[in-house]
C-alpha positions as CSV (number, residue, x, y, z in Angstrom):
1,X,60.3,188.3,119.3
2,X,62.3,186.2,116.7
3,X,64.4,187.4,114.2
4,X,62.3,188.2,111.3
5,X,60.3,190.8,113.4
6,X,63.2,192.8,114.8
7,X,64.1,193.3,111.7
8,X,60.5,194.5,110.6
9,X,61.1,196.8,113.6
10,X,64.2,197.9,113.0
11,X,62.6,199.3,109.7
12,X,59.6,200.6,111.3
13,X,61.8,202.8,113.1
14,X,63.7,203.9,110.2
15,X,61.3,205.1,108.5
16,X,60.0,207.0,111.9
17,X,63.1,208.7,112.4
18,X,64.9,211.2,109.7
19,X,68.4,210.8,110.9
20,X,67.7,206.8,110.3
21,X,66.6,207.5,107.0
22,X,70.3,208.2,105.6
23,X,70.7,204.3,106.1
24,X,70.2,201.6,103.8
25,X,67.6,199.4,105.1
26,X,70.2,196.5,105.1
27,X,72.0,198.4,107.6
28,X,69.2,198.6,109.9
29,X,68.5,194.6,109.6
30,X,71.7,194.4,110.5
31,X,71.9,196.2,113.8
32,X,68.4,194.1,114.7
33,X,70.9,190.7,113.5
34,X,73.2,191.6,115.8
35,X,71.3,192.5,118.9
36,X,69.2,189.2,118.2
37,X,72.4,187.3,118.3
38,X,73.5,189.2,121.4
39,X,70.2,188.2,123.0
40,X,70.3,185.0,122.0
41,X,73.7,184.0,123.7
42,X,72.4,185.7,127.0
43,X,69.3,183.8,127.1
44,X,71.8,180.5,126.2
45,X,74.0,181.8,129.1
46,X,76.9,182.1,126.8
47,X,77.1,186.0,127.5
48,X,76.3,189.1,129.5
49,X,73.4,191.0,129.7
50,X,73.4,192.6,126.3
51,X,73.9,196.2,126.6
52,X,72.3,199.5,124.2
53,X,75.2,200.9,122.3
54,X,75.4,204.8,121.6
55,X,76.3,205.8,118.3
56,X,80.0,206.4,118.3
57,X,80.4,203.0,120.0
58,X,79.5,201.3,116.6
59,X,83.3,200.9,115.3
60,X,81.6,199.2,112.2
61,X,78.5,198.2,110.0
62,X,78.1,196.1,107.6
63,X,77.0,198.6,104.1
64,X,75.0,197.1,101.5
65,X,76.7,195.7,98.0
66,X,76.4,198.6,96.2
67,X,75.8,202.2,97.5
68,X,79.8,202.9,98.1
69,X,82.5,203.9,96.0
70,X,86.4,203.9,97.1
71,X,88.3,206.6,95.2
72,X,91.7,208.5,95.2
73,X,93.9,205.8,96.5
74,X,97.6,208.1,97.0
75,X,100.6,207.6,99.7
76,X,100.8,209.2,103.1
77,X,104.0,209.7,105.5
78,X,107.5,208.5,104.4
79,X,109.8,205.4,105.4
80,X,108.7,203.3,107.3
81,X,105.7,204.7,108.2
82,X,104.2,205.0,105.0
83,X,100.8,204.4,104.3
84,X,98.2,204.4,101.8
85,X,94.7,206.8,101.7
86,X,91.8,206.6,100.0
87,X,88.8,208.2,100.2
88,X,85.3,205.8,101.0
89,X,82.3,207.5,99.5
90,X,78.6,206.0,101.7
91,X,75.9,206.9,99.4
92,X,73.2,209.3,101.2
93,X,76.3,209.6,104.1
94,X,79.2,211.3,102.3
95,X,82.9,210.6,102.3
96,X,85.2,208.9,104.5
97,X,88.8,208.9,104.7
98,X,90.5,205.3,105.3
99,X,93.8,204.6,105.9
100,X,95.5,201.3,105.0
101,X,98.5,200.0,107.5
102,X,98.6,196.7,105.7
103,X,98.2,195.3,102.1
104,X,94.5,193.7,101.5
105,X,94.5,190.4,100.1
């Protein structure tokens, strides 16, 4: 299967699935990029088997370039370990709270 119809699938099964549907589609071709280039290095034998991830071991996808709003930037803790919050809002997710230990650039 190459890389064009794992996405394809990837969609299929959105659309299937009512919790997927929350997604943006480039989400979902995401995921399919990145278990095609997890395949990939195992079949080059740069890698392990490639193994199915449940959800709450994704630590991060990739969102779309519009879809998302970042909002109510304010301080949090004092001294030295102060720290800024802001609040990340996913469209069709909800909101997200992010906390930034270092300056972006």
């Amino acid at each position: 299967m190459n890389k064009t119809e794992l996405r394809q699938l990837a969609l299929d099964l959105r659309k299937q699935n009512p919790e997927f549907q929350a997604l943006h589609s480039q989400v979902a071709q995401q995921v399919a990029d990145r278990f095609y280039e997890a395949r990939q290095r195992f079949l080059d034998g740069l890698a392990n088997k490639p193994r199915v991830k449940k959800p709450h071991q994704y630590l991060s996808l990739v969102y779309p370039q519009s879809g998302w709003k970042l909002s109510n930037w304010r301080d949090a803790g004092q001294g030295k370990n102060k720290k800024k919050k802001a609040r990340l809002y996913l469209s069709k997710i909800g909101f997200f709270t992010l906390i930034i230990h270092r300056e972006l650039p």
